[in-house]
C-alpha positions in Angstrom: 41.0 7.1 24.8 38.5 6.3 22.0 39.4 5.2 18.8 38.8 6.9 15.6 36.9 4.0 13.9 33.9 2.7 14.5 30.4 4.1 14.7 29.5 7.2 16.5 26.7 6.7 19.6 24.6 8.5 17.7 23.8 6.1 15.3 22.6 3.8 18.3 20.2 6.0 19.8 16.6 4.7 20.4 14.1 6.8 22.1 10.8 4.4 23.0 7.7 6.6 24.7 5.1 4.2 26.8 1.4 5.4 28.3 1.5 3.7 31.9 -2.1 2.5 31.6 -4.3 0.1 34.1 -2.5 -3.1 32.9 0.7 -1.6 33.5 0.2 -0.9 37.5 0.2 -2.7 40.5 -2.7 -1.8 43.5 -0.8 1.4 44.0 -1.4 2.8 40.8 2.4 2.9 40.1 4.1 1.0 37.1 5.0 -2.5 38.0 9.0 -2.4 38.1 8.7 -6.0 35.6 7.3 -3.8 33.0 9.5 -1.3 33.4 12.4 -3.7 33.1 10.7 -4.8 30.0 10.6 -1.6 28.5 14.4 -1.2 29.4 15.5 -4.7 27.8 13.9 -4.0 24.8 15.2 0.0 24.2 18.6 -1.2 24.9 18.5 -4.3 22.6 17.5 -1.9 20.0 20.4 0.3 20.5 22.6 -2.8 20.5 21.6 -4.3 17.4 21.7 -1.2 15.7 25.2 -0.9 16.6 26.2 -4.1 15.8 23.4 -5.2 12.9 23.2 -8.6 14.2 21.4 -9.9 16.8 22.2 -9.4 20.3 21.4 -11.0 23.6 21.1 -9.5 27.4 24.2 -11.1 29.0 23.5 -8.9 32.6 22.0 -6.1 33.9 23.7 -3.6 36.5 21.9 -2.5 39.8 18.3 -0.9 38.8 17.1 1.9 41.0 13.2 3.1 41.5 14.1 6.9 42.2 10.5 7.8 41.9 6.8 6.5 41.0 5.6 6.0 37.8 1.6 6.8 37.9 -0.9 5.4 36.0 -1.4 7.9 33.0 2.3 9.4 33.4 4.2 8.5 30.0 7.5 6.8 30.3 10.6 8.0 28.3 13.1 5.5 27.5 16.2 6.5 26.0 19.2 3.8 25.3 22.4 4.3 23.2 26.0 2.0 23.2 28.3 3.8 26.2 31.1 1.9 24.4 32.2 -1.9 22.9 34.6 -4.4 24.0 35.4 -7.5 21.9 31.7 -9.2 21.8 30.3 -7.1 24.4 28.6 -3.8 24.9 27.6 -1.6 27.6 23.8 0.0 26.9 23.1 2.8 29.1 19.2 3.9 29.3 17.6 6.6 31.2 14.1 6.8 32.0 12.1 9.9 32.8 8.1 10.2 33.6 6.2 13.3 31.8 3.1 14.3 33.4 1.3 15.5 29.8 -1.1 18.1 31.8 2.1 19.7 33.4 4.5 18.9 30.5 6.9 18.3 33.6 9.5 16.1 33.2 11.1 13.8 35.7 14.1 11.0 36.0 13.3 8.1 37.0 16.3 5.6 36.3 18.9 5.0 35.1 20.1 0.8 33.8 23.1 -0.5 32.5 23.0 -3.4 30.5 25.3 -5.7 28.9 24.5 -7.4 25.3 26.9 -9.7 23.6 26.8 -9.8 19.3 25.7 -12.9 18.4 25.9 -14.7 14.5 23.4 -17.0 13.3 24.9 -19.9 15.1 24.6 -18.0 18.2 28.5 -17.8 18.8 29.6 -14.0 20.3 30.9 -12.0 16.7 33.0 -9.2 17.3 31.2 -5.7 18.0 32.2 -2.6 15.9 33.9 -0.2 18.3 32.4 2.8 20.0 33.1 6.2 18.0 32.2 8.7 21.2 32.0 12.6 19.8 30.2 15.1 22.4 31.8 15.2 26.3 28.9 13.5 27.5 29.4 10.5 25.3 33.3 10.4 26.1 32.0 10.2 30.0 29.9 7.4 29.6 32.8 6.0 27.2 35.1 6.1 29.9 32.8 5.6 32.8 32.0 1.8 31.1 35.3 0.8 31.1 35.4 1.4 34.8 31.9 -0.6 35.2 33.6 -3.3 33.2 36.0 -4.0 35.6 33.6 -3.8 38.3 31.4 -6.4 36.8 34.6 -8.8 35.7 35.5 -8.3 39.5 32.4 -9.5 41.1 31.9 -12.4 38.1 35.9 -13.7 40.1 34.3 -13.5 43.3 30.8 -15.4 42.5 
């Protein structure tokens, strides 16, 4: 179960809003999925670092899904916090939703996990502070990352 040390997911949580605009699409008038991965890398690096106050690098990203189309004029919602840390490692989770700003409707779009390894100024892996999960939700995800974990060490054996 969690421990009682360590700083609470809250203290991770980055919300990032983006205006899909003409440089952002592709001939479709949807988001290019590059940008979007962009916009992911860089919400959940945020949540990492605050975390961990150091500097941390992507080590991998899990399976990313295109549930539905961003348009051009639709504003993306990125939101990232630490599911939960392992020795130098941490699990970032980030949803993304599309608001249509006539409507006000709201929609998910994805969802990305990403791992990020604590780095010192060497660049050598450092230690991460542990998880501190409070609401049910975050004890889900807190769980749920251990089971990813194994999952990804898994598939690193087999490759």
């Amino acid at each position: 179960m969690a421990r009682t040390t360590g700083k609470p997911v809250s203290a991770s949580i980055v919300e990032r809003t983006e205006m899909v605009l003409p440089n952002d699409t592709n001939q479709l008038g949807n988001l290019l999925g590059g940008r979007l991965m962009h916009w992911i890398d860089i919400v959940a690096a945020t949540a990492a670092m605050r975390h961990t106050n150091h500097v941390c690098v992507t080590a991998s990203v899990d399976e990313l899904q295109f549930h539905h189309a961003i348009r051009l004029g639709e504003v993306v919602v990125l939101k990232a916090s630490v599911n939960r840390a392992f020795r130098t490692s941490l699990e970032i989770g980030v949803r993304v939703s599309k608001e249509n700003l006539f409507t006000g409707e709201r929609m998910h779009t994805n969802t990305a996990y990403l791992t990020f390894v604590a780095i010192d100024g060497n660049g050598r892996p450092i230690p991460a502070p542990p998880v501190r999960p409070v609401t049910a939700a975050e004890k889900r995800r807190y769980r749920d990352a251990a089971r990813r974990r194994e999952f990804r060490l898994q598939h690193r054996q087999r490759h």
